[in-house]
C-alpha positions as a printed NumPy array, in Angstrom:
array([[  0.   ,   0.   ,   0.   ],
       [  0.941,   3.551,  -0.28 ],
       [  3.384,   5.121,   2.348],
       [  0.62 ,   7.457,   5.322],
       [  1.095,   9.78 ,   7.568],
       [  0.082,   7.435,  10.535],
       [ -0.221,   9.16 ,  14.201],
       [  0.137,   6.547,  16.359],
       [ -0.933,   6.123,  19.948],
       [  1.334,   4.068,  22.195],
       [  0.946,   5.048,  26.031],
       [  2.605,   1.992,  27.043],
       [  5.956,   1.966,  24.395],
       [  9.098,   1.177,  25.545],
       [ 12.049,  -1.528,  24.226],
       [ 13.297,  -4.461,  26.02 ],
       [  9.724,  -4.699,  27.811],
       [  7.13 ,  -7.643,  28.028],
       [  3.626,  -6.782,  28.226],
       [  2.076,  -3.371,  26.927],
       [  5.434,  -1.777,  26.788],
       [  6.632,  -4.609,  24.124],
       [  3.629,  -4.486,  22.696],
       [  3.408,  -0.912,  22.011],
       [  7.209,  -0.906,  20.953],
       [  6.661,  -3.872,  18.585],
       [  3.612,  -2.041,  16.437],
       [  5.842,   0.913,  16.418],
       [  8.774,  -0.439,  15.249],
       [  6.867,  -2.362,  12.318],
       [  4.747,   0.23 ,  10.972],
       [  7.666,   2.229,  10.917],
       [  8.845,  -0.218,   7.974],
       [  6.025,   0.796,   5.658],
       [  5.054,   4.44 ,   7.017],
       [  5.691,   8.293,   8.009],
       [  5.174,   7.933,  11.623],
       [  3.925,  10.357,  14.86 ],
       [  3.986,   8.681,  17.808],
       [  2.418,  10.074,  21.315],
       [  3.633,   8.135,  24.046],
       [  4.631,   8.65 ,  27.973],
       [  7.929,  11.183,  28.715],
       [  9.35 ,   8.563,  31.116],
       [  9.48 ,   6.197,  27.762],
       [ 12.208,   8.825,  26.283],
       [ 15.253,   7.76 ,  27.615],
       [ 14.965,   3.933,  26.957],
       [ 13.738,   5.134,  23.263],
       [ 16.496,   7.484,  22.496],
       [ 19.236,   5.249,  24.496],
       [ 18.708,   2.168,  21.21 ],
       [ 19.879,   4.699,  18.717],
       [ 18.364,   2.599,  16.168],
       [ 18.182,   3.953,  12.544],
       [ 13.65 ,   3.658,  12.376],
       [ 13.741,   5.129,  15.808],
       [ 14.847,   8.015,  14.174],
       [ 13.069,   8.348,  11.274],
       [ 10.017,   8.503,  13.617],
       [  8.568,  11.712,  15.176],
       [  8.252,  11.44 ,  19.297],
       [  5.483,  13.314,  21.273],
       [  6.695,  12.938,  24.914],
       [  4.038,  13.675,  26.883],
       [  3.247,  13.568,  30.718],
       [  0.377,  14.913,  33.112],
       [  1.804,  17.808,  35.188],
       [  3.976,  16.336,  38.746],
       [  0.574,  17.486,  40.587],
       [ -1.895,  15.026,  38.769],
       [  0.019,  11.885,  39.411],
       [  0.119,  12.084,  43.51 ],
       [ -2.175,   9.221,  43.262],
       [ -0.503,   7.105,  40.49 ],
       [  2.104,   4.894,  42.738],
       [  2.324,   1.611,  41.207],
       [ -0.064,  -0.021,  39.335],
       [ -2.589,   1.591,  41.832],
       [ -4.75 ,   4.688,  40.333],
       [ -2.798,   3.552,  36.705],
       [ -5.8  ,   3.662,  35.015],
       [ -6.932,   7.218,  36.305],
       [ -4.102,   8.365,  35.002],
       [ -4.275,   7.025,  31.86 ],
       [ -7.917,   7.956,  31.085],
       [ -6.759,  11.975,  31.923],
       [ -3.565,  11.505,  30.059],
       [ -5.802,  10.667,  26.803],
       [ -7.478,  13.513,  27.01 ],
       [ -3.763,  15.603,  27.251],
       [ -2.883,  13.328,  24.324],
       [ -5.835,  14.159,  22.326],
       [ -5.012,  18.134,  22.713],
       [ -1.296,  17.401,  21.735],
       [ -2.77 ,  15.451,  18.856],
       [ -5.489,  18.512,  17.931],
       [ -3.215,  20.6  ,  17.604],
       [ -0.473,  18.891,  15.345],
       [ -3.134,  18.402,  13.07 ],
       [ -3.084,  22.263,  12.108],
       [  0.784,  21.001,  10.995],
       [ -0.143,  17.458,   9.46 ],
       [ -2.164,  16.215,   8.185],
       [ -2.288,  12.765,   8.808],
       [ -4.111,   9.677,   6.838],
       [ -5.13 ,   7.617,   9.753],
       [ -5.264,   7.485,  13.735],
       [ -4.14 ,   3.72 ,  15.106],
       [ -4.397,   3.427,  18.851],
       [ -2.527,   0.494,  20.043],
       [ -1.587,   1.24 ,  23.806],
       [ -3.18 ,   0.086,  26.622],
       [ -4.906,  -2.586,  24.983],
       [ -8.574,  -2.784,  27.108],
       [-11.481,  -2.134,  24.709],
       [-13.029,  -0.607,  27.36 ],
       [-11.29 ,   2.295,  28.23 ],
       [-11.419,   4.746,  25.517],
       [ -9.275,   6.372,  22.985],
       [-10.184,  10.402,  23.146],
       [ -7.662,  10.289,  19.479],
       [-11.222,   8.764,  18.274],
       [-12.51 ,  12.045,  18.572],
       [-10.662,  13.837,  15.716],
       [-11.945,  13.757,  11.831],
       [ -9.7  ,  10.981,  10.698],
       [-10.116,   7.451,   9.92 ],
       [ -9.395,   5.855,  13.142],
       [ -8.308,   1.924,  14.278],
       [ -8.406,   1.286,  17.562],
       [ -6.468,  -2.404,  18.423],
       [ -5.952,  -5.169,  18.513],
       [ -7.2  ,  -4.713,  22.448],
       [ -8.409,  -7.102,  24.407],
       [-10.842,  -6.798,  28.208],
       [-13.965,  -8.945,  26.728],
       [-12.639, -12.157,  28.238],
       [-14.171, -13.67 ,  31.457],
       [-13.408, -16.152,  34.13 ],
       [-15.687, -18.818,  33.272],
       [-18.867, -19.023,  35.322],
       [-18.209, -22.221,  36.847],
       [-14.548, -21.829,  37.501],
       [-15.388, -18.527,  39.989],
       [-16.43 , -21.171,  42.994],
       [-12.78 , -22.301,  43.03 ],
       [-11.819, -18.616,  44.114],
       [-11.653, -16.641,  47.62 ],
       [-14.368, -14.835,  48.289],
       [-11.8  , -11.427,  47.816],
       [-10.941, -12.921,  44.183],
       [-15.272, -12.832,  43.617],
       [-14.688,  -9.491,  44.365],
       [-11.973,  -8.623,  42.251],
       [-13.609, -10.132,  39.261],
       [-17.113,  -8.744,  39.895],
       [-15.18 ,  -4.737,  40.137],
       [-13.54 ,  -5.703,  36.91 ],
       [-17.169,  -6.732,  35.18 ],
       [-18.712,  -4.083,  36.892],
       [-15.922,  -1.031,  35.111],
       [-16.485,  -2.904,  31.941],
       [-20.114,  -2.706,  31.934],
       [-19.732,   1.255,  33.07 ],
       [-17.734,   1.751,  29.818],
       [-20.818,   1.384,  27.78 ],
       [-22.604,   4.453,  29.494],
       [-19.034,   6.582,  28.432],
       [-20.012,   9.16 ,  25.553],
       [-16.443,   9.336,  24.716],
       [-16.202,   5.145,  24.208],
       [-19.795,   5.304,  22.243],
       [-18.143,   8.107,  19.921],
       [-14.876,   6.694,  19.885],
       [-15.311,   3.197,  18.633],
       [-18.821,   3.851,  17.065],
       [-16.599,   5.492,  14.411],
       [-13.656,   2.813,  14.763],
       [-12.266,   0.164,  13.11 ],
       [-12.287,  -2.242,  16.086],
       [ -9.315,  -4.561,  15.934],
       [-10.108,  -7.481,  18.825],
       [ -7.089,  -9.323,  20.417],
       [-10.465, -12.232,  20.721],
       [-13.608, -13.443,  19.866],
       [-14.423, -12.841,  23.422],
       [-13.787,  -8.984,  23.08 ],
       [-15.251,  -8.951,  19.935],
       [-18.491,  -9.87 ,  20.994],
       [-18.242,  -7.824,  24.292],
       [-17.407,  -4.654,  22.17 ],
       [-20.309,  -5.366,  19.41 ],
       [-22.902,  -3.134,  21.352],
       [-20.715,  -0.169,  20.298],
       [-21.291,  -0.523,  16.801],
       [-17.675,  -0.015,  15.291],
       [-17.814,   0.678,  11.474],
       [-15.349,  -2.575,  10.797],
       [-14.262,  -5.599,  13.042],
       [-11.241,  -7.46 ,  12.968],
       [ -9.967, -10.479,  15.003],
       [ -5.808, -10.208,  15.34 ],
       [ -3.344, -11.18 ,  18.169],
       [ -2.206,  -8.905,  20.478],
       [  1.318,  -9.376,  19.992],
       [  3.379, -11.621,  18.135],
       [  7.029, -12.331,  18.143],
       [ 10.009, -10.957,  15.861],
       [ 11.827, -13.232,  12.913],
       [ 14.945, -12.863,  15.432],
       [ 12.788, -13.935,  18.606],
       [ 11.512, -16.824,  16.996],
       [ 14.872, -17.824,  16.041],
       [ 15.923, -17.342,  19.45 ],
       [ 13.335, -20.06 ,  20.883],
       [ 14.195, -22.308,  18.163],
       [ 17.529, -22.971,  19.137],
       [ 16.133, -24.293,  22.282],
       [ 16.702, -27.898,  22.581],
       [ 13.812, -30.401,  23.291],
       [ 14.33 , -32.151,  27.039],
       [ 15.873, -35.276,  26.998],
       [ 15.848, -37.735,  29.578],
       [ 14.956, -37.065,  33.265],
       [ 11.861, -36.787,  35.384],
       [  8.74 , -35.449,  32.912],
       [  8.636, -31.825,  34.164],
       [  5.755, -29.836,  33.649],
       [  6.561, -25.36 ,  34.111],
       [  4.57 , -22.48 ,  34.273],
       [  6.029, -18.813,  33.774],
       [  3.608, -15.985,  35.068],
       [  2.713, -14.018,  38.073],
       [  1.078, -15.718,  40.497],
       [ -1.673, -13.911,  40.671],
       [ -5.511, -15.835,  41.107],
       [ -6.282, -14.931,  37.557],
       [ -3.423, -17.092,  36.079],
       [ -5.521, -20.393,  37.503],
       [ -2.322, -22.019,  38.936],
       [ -4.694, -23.652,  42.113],
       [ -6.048, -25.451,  39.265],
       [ -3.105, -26.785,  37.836],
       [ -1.263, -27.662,  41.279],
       [ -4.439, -29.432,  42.212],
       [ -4.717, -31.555,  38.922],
       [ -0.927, -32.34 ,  39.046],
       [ -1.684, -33.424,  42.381],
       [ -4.049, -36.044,  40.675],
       [ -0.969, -37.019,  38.036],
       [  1.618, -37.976,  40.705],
       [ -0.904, -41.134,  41.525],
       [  0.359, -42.639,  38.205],
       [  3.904, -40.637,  38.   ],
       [  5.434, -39.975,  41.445],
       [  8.826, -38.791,  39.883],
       [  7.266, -36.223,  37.899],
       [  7.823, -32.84 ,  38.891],
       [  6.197, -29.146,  38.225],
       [  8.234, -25.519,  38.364],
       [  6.541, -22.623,  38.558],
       [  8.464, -19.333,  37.867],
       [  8.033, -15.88 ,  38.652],
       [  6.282, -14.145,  41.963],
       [  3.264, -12.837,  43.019],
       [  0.492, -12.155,  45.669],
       [ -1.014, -15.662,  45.992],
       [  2.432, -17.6  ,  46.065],
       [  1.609, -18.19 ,  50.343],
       [ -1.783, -19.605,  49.156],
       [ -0.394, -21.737,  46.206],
       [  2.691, -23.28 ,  48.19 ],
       [ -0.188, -23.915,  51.52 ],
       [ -2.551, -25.614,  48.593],
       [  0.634, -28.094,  47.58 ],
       [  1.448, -29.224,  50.633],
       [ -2.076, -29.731,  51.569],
       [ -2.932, -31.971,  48.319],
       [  0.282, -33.808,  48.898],
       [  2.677, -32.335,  46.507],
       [  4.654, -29.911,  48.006],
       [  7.707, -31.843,  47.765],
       [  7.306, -32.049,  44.11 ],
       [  6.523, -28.677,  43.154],
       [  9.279, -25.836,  42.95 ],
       [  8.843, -22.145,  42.97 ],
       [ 11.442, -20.688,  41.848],
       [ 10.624, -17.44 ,  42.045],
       [ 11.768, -14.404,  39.38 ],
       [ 14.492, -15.398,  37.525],
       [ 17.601, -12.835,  37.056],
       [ 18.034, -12.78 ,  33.556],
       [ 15.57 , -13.776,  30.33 ],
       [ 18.129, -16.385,  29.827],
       [ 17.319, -18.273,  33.194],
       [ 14.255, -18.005,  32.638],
       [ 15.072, -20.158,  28.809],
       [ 17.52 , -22.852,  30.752],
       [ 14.397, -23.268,  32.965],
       [ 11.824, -23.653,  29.865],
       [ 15.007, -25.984,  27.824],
       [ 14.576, -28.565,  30.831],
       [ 11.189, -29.045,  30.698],
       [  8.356, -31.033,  28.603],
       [  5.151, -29.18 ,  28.531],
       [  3.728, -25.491,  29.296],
       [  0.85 , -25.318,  31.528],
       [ -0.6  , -21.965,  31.354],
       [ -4.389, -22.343,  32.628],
       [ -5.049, -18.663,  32.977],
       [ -8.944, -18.298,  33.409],
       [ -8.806, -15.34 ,  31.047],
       [ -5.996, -13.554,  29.242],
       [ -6.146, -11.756,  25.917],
       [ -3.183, -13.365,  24.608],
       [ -0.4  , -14.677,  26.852],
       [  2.494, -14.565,  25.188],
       [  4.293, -17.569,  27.349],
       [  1.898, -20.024,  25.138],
       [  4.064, -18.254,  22.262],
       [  7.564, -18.657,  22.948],
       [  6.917, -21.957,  24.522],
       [  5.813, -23.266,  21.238],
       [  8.404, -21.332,  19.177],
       [ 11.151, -23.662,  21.516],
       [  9.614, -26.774,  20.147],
       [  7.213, -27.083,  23.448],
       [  3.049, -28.017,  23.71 ],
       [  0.939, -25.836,  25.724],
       [ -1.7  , -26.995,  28.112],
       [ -4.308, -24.229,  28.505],
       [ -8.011, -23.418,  28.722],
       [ -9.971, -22.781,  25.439],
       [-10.911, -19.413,  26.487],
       [ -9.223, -16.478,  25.09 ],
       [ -5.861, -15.186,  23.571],
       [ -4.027, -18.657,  24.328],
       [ -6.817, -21.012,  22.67 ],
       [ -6.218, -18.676,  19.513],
       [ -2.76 , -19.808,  19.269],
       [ -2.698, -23.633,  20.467],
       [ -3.979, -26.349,  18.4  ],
       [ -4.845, -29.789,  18.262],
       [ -2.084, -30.136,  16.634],
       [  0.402, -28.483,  18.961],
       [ -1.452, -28.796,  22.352],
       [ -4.648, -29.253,  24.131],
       [ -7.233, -26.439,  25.137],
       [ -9.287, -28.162,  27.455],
       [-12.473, -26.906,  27.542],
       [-13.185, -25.879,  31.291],
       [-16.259, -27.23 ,  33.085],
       [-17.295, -27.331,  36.886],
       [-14.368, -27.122,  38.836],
       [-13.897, -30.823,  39.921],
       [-14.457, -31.404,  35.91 ],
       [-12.181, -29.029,  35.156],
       [ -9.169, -30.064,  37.502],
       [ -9.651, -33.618,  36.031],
       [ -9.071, -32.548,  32.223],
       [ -6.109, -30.999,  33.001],
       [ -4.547, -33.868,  34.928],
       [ -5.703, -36.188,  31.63 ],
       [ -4.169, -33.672,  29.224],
       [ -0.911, -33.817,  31.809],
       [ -1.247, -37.653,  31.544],
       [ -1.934, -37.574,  27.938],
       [  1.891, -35.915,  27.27 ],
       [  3.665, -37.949,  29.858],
       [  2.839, -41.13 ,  28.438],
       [  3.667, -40.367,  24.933],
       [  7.449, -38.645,  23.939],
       [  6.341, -39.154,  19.911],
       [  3.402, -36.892,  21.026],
       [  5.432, -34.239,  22.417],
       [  7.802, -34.402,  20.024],
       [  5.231, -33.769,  17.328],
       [  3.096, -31.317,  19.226],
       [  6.336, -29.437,  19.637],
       [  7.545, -29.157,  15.765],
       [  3.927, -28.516,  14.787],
       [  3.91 , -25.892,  17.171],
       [  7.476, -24.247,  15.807],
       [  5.931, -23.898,  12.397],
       [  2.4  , -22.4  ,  13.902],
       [  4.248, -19.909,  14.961],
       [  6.553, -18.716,  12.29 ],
       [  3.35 , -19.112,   9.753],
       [  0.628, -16.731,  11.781],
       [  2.731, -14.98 ,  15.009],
       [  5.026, -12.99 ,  13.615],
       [  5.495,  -9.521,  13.743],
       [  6.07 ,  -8.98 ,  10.213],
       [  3.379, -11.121,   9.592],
       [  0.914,  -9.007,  11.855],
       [  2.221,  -5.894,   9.872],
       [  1.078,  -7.08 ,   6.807],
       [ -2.511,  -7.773,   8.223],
       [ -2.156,  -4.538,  10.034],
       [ -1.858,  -2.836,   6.557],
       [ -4.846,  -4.85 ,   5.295],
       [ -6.98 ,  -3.239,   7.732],
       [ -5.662,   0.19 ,   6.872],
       [ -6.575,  -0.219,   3.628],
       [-10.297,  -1.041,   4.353],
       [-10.512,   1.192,   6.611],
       [ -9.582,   4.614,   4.503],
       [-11.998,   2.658,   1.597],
       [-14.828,   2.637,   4.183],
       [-13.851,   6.531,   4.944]])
């Protein structure tokens, strides 16, 4: 397609980052490739931007912008974030007014922070505007929220209840009324249908680089030893991991060697290390805590078999990604932005029932990999190729540039 003037805004954009700030650097850095690009983002992203001193980083034009020192007293943490990010929108949107009396730009693409349901004031100005790929439509399922604490009810019920507010916000009913809406799921797709968005799109959230996927491929498959199941994510209720300690409680009846590592930290690690040793498998379950480097984190992932990442709802999870780019299957729900990547072919997505039900598929998909090497083995290269076929980067720019181009036909 022809070379735009693209504005771009990326809140959360910052190199060397997982998460929003990866993701907002990634679409960045590829639809720099193929366009003139503006990019708002946050002035505390400036000096791990500038310090990469990479040729496209460059070429790009930065708008560094911060609330004044007197608006953030609140922001401390992750606690009042989203406050501060609804009022910086609104600071972005008068940066972005008035550069449009300089430029004038093709198309608007909002790509940072990726919840539908928090809007994009950049909707607001006469251009063709895409807003995505964002996710915040998927749920815990129904059944699975009797296998929480009565706080985690809570906590889920607050996050339906801001969700549903969003559809009474003028500035979201303008916003992506006028849109092309690019959902990170089906789930948000359907959630975000009752604004009416002029197009609709289904793409990943994020994806991984040519070199990235290279990386993960040089990863060797496990040989020999104990079959070791891992999981890499905050332990946080959300991720599910009482689900998976309880059915890998269930697997040690047939394999007492095996063994399960779960890495990083988080609030509920008391609970989940209490919840081993009370179903009898404390002794066979590791936390390991946050690893020091990436590359820790890859020796731990090179001496294990399988992923289990039974997150009760994610927009994407990018773990499920870079497990299968090392040659690795994925054990997951079939809810969200994981059952969009695995397979039959290069996993199992077990669907999740009752929570008895539930724990009992995942110790049979657990028991299903143990028992068979070929399996894994195959699961594993099937998953390589799955992800250098549809998860790429410069695979999602294309797409990305697909959508452009319906969406300045439709304008």
């Amino acid at each position: 397609m022809k070379k735009l003037k693209l504005l771009i805004s990326a809140y959360a954009c910052e190199p060397g980052k997982g998460s929003e700030p990866g993701v907002g650097w990634s679409w960045v850095a590829q639809m720099s490739q193929f366009h003139d690009l503006w990019v708002i983002t946050r002035a505390n992203n400036r000096e791990a931007i500038e310090k990469t001193n990479l040729d496209w980083v460059r070429k790009v034009h930065w708008i560094y912008f911060d609330l004044p020192p007197r608006l953030t007293f609140w922001k401390k943490g992750s606690r009042g974030v989203h406050a501060y990010y609804y009022f910086w929108q609104i600071g972005a949107w008068l940066k972005a007014k008035k550069l449009l009396r300089e430029v004038s730009f093709d198309l608007i693409h909002h790509v940072t922070f990726g919840q539908y349901w928090i809007p994009s004031w950049l909707g607001l100005l006469e251009r063709p505007f895409v807003f995505g790929p964002v996710g915040g439509g998927e749920d815990t399922p129904q059944p699975l929220l009797a296998s929480l604490t009565p706080k985690q009810r809570q906590h889920e019920s607050l996050r339906t209840l801001l969700r549903n507010i969003a559809r009474f916000d003028p500035i979201a009913n303008v916003t992506l009324g006028r849109s092309t809406f690019v959902a990170a799921t089906e789930d948000t797709l359907s959630q975000a249908k009752s604004f009416r968005p002029k197009l609709e799109f289904v793409l990943p959230q994020c994806a991984m680089t040519r070199e990235e996927i290279a990386t993960f491929n040089h990863l060797r498959p496990k040989s020999g030893g104990p079959f070791r199941l891992i999981s890499i994510g905050r332990l946080v209720h959300w991720k599910g991991y009482h689900l998976s300690i309880l059915a890998f409680a269930k697997l040690l009846k047939s394999i007492p060697d095996a063994e399960y590592w779960l890495i990083n930290q988080g609030p509920e690690q008391e609970a989940l290390e209490r919840l081993a040793a009370e179903a009898g498998c404390g002794d066979k379950i590791k936390f390991l805590g946050r690893m020091k480097t990436l590359q820790d984190v890859y020796a731990r992932l090179e001496q294990s078999d399988v992923l289990v990442h039974p997150a009760l709802h994610e927009a994407f999870g990018n773990v499920c990604l870079e497990t299968m780019a090392s040659g690795r299957p994925v054990i997951c729900f079939n809810r969200g932005g994981p059952a969009l990547q695995v397979t039959p072919e290069t996993g199992i997505a077990v669907e999740p029932g009752e929570v008895e039900e539930s724990v009992e598929r995942l110790t049979e998909a657990m028991q299903r990999l143990a028992d068979d090497s070929q399996l894994r083995r195959s699961m594993g290269e099937n998953a390589r190729r799955r992800v250098a076929d549809h998860f790429s980067w410069e695979e999602m720019a294309v797409q990305m540039n697909t959508i452009y181009e319906k969406t300045l036909a439709q304008n």
